[in-house]
PASEBA-1860 file (N, C-alpha, C; in nm, 3 decimals):
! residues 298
1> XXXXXXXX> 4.070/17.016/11.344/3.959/17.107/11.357/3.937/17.176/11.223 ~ 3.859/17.127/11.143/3.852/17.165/11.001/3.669/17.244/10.945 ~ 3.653/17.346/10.994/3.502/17.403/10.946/3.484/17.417/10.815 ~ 3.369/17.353/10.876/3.272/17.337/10.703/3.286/17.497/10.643 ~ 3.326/17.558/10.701/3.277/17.721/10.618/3.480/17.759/10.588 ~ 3.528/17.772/10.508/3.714/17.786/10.475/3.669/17.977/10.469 ~ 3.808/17.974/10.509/3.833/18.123/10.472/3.894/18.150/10.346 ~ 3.863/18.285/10.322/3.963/18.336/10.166/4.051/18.373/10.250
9> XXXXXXXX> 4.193/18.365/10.193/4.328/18.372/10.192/4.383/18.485/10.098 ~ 4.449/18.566/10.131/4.531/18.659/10.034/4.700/18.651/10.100 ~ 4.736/18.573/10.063/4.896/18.566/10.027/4.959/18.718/10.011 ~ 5.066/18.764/10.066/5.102/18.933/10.059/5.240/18.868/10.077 ~ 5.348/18.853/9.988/5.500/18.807/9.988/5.560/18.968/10.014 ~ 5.646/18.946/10.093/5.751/19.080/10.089/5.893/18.980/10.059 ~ 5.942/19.087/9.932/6.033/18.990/9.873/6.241/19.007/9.949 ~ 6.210/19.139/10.023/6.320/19.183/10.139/6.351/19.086/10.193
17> XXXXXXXX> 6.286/19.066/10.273/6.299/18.969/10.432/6.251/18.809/10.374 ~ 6.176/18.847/10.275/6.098/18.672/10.180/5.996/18.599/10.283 ~ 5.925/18.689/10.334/5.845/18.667/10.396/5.663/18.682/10.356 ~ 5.611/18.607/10.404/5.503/18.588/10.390/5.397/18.653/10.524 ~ 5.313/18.770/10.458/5.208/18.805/10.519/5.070/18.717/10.493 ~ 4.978/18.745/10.567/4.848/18.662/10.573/4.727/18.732/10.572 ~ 4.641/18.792/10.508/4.490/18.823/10.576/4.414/18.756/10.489 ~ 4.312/18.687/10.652/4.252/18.609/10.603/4.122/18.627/10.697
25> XXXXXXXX> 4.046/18.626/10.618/3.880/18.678/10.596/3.768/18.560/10.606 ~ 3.660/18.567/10.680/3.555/18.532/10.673/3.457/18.573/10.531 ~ 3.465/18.506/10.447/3.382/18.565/10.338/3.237/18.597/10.349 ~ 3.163/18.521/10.485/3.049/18.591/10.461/3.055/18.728/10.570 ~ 3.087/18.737/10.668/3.115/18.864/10.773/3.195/18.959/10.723 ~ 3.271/18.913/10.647/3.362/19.004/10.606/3.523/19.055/10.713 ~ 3.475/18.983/10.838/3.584/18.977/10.947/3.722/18.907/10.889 ~ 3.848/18.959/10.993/3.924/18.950/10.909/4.059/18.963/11.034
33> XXXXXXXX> 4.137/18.865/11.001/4.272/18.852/11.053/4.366/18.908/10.962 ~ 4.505/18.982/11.010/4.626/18.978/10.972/4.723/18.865/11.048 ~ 4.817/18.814/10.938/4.948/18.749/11.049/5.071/18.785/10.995 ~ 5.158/18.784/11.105/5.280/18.853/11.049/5.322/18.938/10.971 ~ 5.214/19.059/10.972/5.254/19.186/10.922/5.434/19.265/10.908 ~ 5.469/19.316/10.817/5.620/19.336/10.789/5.627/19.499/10.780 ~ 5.697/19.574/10.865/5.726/19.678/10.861/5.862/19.707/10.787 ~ 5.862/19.796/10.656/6.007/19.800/10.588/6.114/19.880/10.646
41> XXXXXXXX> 6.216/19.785/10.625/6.348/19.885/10.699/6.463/19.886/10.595 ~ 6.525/20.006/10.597/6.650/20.003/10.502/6.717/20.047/10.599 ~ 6.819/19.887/10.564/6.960/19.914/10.671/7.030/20.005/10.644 ~ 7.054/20.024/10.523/7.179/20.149/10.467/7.138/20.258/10.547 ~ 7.036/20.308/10.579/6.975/20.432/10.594/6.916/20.447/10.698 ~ 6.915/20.357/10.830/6.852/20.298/10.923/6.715/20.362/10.891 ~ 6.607/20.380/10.800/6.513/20.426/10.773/6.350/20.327/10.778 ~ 6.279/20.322/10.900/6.200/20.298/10.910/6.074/20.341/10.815
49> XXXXXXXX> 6.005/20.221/10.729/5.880/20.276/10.673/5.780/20.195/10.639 ~ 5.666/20.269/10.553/5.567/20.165/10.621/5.463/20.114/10.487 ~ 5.547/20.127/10.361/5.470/20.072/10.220/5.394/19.956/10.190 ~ 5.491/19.822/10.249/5.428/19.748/10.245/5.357/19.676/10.331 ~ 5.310/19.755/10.461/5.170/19.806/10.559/5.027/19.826/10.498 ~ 5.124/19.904/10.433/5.001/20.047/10.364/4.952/19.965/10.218 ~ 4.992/19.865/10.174/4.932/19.745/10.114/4.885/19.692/10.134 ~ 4.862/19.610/10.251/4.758/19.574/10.351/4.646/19.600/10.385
57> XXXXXXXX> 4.682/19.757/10.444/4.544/19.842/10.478/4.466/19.859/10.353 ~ 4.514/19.878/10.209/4.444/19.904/10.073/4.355/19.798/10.031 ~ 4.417/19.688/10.059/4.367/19.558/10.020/4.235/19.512/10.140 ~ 4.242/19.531/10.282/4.142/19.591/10.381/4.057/19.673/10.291 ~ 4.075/19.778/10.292/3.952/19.878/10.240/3.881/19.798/10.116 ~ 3.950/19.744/10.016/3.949/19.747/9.878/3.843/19.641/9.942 ~ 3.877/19.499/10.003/3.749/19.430/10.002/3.645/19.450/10.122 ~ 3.676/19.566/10.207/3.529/19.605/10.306/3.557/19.525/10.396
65> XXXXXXXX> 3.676/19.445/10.449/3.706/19.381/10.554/3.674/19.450/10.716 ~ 3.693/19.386/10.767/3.676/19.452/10.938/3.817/19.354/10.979 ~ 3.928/19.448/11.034/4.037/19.320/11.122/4.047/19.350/11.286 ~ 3.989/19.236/11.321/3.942/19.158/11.451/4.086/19.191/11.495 ~ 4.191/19.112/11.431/4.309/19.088/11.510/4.444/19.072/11.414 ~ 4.514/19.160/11.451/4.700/19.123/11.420/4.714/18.999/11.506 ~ 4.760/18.906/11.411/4.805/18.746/11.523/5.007/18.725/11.456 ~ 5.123/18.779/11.549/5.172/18.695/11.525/5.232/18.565/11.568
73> XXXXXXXX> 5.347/18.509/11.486/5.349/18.330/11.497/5.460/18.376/11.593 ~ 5.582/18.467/11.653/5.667/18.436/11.704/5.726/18.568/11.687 ~ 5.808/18.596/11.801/5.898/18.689/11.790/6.010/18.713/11.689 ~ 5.989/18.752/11.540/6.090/18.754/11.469/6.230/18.816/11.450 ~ 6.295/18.732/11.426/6.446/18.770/11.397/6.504/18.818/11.289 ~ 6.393/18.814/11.201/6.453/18.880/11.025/6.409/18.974/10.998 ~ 6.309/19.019/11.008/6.197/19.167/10.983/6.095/19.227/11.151 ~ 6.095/19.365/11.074/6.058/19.425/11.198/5.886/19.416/11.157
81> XXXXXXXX> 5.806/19.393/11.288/5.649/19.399/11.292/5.598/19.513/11.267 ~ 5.479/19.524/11.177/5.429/19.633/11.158/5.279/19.606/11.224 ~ 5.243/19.568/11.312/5.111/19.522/11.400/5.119/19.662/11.440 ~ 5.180/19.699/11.546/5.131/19.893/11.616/5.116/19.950/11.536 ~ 5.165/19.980/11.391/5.138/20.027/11.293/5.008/20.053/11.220 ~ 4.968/19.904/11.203/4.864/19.878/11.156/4.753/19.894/11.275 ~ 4.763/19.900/11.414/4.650/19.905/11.486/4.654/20.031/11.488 ~ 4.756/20.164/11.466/4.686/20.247/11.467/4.598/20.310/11.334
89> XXXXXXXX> 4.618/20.261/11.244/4.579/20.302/11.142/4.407/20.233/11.109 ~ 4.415/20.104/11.192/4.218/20.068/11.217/4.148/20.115/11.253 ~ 4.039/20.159/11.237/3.921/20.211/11.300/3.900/20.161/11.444 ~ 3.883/19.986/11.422/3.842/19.951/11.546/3.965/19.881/11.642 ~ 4.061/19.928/11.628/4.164/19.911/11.700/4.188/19.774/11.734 ~ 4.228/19.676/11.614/4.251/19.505/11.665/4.307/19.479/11.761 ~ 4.276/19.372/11.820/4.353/19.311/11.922/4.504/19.230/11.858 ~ 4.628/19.303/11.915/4.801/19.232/11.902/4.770/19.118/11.944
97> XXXXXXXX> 4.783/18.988/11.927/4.783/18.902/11.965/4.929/18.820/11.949 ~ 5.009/18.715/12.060/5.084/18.678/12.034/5.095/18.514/12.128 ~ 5.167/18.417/12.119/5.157/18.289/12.240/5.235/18.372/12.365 ~ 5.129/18.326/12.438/5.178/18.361/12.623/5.338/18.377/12.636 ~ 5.387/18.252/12.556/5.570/18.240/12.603/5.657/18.353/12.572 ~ 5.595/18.434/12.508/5.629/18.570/12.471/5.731/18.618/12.569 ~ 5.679/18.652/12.739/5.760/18.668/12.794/5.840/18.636/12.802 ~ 5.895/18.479/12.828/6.041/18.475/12.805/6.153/18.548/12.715
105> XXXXXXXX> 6.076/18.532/12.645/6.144/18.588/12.480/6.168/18.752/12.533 ~ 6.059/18.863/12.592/6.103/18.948/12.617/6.185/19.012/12.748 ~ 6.171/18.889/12.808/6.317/18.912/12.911/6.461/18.885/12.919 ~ 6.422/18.789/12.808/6.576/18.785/12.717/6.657/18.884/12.664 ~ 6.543/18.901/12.581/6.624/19.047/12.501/6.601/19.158/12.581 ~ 6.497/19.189/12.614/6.534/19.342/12.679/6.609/19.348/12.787 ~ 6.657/19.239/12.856/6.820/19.272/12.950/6.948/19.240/12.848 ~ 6.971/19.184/12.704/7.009/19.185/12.636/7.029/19.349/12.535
113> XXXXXXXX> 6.932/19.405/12.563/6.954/19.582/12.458/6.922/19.679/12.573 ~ 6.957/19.623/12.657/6.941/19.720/12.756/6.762/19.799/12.760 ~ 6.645/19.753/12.718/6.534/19.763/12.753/6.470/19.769/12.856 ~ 6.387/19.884/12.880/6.339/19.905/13.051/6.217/19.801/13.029 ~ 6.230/19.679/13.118/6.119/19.587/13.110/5.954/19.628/13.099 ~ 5.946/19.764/13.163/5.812/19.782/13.171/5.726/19.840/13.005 ~ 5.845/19.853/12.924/5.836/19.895/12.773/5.745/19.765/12.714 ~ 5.794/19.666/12.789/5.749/19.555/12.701/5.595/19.489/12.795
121> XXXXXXXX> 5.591/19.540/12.872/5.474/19.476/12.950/5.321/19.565/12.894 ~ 5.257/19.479/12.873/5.120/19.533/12.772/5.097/19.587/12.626 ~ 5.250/19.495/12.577/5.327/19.576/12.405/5.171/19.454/12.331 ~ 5.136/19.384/12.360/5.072/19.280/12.305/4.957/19.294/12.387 ~ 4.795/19.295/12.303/4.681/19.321/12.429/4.655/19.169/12.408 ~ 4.700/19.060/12.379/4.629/18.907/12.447/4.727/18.806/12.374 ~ 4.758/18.772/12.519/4.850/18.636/12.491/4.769/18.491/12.509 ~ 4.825/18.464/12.374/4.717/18.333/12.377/4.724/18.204/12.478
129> XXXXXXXX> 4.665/18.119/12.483/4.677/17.986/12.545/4.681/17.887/12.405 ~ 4.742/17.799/12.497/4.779/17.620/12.402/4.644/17.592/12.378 ~ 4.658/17.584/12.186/4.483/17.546/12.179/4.374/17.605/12.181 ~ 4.393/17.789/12.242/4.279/17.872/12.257/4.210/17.890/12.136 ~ 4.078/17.886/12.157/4.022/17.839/12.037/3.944/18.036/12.026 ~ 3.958/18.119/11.899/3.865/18.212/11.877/3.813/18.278/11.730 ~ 3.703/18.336/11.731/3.630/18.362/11.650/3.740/18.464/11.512 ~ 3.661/18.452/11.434/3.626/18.543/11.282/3.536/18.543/11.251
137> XXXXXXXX> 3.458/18.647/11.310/3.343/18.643/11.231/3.236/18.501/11.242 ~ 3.253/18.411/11.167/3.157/18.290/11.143/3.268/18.177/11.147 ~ 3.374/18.200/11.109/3.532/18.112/11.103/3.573/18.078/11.284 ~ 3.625/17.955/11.270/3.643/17.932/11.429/3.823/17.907/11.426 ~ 3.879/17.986/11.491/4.010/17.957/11.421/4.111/17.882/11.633 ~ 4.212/17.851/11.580/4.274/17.758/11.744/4.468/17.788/11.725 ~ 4.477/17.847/11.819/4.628/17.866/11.809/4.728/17.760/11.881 ~ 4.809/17.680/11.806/4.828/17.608/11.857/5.002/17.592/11.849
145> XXXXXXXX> 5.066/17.543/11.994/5.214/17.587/11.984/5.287/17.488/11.931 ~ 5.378/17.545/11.832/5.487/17.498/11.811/5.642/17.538/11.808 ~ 5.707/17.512/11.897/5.834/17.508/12.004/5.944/17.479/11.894 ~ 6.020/17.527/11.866/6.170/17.462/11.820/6.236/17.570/11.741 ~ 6.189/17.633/11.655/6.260/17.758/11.601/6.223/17.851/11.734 ~ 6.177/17.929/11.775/6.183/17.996/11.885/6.097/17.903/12.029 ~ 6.111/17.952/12.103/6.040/17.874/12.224/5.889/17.959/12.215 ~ 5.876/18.030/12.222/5.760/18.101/12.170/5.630/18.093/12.087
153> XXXXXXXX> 5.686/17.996/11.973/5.611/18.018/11.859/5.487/17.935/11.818 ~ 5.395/18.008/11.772/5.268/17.974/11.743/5.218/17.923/11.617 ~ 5.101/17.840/11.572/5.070/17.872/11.442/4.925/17.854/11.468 ~ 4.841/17.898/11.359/4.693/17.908/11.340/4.604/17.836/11.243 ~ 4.518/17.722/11.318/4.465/17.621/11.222/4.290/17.698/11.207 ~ 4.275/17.724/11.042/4.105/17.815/11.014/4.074/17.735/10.908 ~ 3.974/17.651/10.943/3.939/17.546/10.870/4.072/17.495/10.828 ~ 4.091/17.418/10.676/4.131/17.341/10.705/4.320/17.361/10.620
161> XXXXXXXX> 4.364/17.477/10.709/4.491/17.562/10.664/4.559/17.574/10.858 ~ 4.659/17.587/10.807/4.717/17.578/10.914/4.835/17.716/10.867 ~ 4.829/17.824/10.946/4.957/17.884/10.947/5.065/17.903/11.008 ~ 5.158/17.829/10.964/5.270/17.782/11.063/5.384/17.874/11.081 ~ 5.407/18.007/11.060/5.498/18.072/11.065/5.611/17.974/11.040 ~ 5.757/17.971/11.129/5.871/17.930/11.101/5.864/17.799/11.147 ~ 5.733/17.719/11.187/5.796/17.580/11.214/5.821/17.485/11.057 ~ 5.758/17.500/10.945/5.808/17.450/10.833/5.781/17.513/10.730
169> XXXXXXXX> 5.891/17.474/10.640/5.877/17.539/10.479/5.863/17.482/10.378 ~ 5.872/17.496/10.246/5.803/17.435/10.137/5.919/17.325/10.142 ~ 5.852/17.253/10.050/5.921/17.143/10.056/6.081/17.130/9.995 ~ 6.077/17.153/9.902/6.255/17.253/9.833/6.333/17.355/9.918 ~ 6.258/17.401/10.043/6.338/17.469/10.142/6.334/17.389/10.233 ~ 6.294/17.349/10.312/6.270/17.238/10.460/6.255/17.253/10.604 ~ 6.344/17.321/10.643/6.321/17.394/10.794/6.375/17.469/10.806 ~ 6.382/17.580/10.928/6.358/17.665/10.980/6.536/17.625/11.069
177> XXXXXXXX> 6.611/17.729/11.119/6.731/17.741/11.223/6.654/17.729/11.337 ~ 6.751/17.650/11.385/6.692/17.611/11.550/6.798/17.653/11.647 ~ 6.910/17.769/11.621/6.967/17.808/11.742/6.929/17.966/11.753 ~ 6.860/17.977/11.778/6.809/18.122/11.855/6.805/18.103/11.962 ~ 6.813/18.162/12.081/6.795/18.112/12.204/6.660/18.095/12.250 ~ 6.661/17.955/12.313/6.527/17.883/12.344/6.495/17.789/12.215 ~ 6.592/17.788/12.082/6.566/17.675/12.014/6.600/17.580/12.062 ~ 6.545/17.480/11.962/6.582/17.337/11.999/6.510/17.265/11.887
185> XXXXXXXX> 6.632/17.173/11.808/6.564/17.097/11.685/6.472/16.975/11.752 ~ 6.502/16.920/11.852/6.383/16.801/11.868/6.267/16.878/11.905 ~ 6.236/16.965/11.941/6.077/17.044/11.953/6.073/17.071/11.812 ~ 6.177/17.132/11.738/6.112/17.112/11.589/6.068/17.042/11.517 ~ 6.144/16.928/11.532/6.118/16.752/11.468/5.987/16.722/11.520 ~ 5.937/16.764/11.624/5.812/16.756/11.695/5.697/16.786/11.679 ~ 5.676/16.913/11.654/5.610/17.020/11.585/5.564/17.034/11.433 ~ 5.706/16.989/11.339/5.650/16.943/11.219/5.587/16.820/11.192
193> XXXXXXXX> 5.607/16.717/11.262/5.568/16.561/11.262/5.417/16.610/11.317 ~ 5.375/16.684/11.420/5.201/16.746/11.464/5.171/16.796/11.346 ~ 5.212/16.843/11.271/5.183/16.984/11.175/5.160/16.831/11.022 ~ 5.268/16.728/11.007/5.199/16.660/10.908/5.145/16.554/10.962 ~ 5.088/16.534/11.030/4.965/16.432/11.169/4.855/16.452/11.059 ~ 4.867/16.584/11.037/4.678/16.665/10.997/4.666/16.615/10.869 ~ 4.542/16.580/10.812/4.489/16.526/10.688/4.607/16.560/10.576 ~ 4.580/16.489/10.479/4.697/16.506/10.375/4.615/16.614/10.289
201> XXXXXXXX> 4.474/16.644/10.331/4.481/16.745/10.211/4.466/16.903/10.271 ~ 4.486/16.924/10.395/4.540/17.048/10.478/4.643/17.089/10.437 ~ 4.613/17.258/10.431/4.702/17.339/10.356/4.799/17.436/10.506 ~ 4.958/17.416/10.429/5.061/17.452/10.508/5.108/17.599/10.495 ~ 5.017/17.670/10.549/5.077/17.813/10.496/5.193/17.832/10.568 ~ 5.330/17.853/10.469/5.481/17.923/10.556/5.500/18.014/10.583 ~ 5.598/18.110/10.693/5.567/18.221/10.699/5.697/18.277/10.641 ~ 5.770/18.189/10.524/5.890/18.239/10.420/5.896/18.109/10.301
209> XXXXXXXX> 5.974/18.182/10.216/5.992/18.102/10.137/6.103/18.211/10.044 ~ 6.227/18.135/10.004/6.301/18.121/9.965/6.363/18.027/9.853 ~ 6.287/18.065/9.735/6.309/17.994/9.604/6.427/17.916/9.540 ~ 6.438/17.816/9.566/6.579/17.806/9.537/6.662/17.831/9.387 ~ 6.574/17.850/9.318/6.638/17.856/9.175/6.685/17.771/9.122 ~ 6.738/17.817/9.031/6.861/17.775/8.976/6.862/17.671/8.862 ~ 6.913/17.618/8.816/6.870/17.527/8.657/6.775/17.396/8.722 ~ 6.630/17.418/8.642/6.510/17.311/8.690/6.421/17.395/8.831
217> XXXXXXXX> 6.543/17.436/8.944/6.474/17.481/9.076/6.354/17.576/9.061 ~ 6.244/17.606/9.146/6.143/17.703/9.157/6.195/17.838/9.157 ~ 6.133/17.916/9.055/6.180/18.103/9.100/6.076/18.136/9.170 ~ 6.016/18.116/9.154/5.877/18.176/9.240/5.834/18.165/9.386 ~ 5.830/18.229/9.445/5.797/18.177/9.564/5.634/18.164/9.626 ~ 5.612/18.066/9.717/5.479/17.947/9.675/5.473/17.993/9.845 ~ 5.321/18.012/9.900/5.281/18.016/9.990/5.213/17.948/10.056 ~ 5.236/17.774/10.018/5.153/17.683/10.051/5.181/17.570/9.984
225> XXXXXXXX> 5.179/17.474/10.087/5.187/17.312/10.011/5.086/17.218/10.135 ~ 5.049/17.146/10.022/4.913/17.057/10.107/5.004/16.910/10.211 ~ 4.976/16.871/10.289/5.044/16.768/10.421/5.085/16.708/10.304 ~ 5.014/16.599/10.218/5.042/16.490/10.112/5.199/16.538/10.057 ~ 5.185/16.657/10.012/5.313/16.679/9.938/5.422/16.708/10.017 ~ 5.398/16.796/10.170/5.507/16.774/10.232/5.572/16.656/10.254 ~ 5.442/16.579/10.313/5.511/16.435/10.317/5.625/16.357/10.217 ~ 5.568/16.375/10.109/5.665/16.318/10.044/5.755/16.386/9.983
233> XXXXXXXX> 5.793/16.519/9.961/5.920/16.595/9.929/5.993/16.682/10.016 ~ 5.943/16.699/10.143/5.990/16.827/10.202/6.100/16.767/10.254 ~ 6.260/16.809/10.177/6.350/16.735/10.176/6.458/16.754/10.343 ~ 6.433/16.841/10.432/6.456/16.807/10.565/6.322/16.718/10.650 ~ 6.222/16.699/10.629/6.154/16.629/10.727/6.047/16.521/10.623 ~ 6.065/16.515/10.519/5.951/16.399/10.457/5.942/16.246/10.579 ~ 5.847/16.187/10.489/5.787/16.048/10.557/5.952/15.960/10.592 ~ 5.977/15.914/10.672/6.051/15.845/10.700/6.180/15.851/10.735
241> XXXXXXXX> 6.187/16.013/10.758/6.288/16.069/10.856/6.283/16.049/10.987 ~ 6.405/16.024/11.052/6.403/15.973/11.192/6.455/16.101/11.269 ~ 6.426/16.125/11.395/6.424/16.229/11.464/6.585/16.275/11.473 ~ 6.688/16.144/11.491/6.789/16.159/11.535/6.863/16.233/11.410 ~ 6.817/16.193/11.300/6.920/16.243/11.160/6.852/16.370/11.123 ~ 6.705/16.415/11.163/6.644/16.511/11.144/6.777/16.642/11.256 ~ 6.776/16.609/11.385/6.843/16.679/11.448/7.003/16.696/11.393 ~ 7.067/16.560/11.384/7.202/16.581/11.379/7.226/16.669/11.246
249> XXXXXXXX> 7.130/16.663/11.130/7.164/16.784/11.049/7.134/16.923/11.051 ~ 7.027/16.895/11.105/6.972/17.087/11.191/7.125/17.109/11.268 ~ 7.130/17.077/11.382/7.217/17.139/11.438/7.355/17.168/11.408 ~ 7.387/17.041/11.277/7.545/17.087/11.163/7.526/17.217/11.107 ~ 7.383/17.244/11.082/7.371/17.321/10.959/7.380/17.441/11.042 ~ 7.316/17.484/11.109/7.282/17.559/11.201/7.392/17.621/11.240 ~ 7.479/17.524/11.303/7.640/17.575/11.344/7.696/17.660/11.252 ~ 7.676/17.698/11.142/7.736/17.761/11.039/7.668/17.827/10.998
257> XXXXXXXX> 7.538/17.903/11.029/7.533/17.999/10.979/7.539/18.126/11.046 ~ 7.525/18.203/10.903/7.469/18.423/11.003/7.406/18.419/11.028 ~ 7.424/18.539/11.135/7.309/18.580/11.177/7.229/18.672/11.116 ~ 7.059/18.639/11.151/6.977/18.746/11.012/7.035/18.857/11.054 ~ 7.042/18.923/10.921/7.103/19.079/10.884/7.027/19.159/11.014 ~ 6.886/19.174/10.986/6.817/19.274/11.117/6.771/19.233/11.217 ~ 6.859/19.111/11.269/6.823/19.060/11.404/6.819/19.162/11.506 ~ 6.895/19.262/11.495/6.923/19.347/11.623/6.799/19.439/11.598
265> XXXXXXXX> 6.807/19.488/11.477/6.665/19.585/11.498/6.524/19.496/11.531 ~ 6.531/19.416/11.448/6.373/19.341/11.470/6.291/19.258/11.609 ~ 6.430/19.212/11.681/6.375/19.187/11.803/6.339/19.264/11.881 ~ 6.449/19.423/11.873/6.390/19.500/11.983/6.278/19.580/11.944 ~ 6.249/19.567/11.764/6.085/19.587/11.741/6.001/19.505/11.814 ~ 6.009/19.390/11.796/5.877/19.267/11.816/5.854/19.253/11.946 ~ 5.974/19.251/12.011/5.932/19.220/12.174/5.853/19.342/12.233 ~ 5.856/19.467/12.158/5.715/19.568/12.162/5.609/19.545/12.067
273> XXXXXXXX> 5.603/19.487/12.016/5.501/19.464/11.925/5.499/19.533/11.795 ~ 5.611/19.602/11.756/5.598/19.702/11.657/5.644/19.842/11.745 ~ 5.654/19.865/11.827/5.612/19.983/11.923/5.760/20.053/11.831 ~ 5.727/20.186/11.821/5.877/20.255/11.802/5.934/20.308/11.937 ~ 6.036/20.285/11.971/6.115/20.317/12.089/6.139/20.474/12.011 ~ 6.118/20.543/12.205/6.074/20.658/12.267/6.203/20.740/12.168 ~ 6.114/20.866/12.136/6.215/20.989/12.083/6.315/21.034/12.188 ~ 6.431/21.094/12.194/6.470/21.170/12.229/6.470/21.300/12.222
281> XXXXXXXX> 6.527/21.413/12.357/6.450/21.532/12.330/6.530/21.586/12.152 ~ 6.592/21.558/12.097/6.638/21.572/11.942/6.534/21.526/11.878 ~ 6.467/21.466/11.916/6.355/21.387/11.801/6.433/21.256/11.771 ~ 6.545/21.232/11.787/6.606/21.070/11.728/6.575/20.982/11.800 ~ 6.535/20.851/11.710/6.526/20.722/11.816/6.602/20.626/11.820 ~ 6.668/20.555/11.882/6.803/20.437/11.907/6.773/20.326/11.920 ~ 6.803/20.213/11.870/6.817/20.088/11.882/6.991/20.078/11.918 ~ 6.965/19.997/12.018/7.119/19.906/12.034/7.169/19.830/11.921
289> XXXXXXXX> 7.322/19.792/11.931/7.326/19.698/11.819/7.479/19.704/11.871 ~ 7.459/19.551/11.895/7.624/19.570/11.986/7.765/19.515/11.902 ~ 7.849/19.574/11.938/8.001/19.568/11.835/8.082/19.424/11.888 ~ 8.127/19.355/11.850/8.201/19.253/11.859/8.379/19.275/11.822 ~ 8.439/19.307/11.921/8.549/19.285/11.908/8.677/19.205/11.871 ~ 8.754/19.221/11.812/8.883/19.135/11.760/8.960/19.157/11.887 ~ 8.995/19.049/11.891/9.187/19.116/11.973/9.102/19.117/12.131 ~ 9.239/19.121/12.189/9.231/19.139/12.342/9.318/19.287/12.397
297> XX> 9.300/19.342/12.490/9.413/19.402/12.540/9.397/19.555/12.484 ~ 9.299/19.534/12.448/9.272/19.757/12.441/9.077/19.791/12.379
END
């Protein structure tokens, strides 16, 4: 689904979490999406804030945008959402948008942090459908699922760009961890093989990137590679990878790693949408974050 009319793109890297924000604009309406907005957190200090938000909104004003809608790709595990943030700070109050499977994801965790379920019911005003096709302005944009890093997760094809949050990365990085619960590397192997289906000269927006450096490697980090080039370098899934060796190394690799640093804060952000959990009569607010014990027997 590729319209004759492309959107402008503004790339917004947060170099913390190495994540990639999105607003992307109808150039003649001036209408205007965010995706995966990043709310800053300093762990040292458990200190919630909201700078590189408030970059966003500047860059909004600065070009006379209107935003229709916060869209994100998936319930994240590395950074906390700044979507409630940003909707309150709009005039016209965007629509949260997130994929329907959401729920699962928030009945997971919130009997997991001890979350009163009804916190999370209406944290998001429209859960999408497989394929739901909606407007920007003059831009016709289609959300379409892709399953394997979270069960959840979405990406967004506007003309002829596709934003794939965590189902793939540049080609010098490759994929995405597939044990979160509800992963699964063959929905990933799946999902990226749909994702390079699409013309070779469709652009792959990631929703990270992680430079690898190092003597010859990229420092920079790149918010886009066209199908053609994934195809032939993206060194976990290029042309002629077979599903079975695609998996058996996801799931080696996988086995061994950490867990993201602000997994505990950021899910029980996202599965509200950003929402800050309720003050206490002190004014303090709590996130869970549970202790793992050594030893048996005390």
């Amino acid at each position: 689904m590729a319209s004759s009319l492309e959107p402008t793109v503004h790339p917004i890297f947060e170099p913390q979490t190495g994540t990639w924000q999105y607003v992307v604009a109808d150039p003649v309406s001036r209408s205007a999406i965010i995706i995966d907005p990043v709310l800053d957190f300093d762990l040292s200090k458990n200190t919630v804030s909201t700078s590189t938000a408030d970059s966003l909104l500047a860059l909004i004003k600065e070009k006379g945008y209107t935003v229709e809608k916060l869209l994100e790709t998936h319930a994240h595990a590395d950074h906390l959402t700044a979507a409630k943030y940003l909707q309150s700070k709009l005039s016209n109050k965007a629509e949260v948008c997130i994929g329907k499977r959401i729920a699962q994801v928030q009945d997971r965790f919130a009997a997991r942090y001890g979350i009163p379920r009804q916190q999370c019911e209406g944290a998001f005003d429209k859960l999408l459908e497989d394929d739901e096709v909606f407007q920007i302005g003059g831009l016709e944009a289609k959300a379409i699922w892709l399953p394997g890093h979270t069960p959840d997760h979405m990406g967004y094809m506007i003309g002829a760009n596709v934003f794939c949050g965590d189902s793939l990365f540049n080609g010098d990085v490759g994929s995405a961890r597939c044990d979160f619960p509800g992963g699964n590397a063959h929905e990933l192997f799946n999902s990226a093989t749909k994702l390079l289906s699409l013309p070779d000269t469709f652009k792959i927006w990631t929703g990270h990137d992680y430079p690898p450096g190092g003597e010859g490697g990229r420092a920079e980090p790149l918010p886009y590679m066209i199908v053609a080039d994934q195809k032939a370098h993206n060194k976990h899934l290029k042309s002629g990878t077979s599903e079975e060796e695609f998996v058996a190394w996801r799931n080696g690799r996988d086995a061994n790693l950490a867990e993201p640093k602000l997994i505990h804060q950021a899910l029980q952000f996202n599965i509200r949408a950003g929402k800050l959990p309720a003050a206490t009569a002190g004014g303090d607010r709590f996130l869970h974050v549970p202790v793992k014990v050594a030893g048996e027997g005390w």
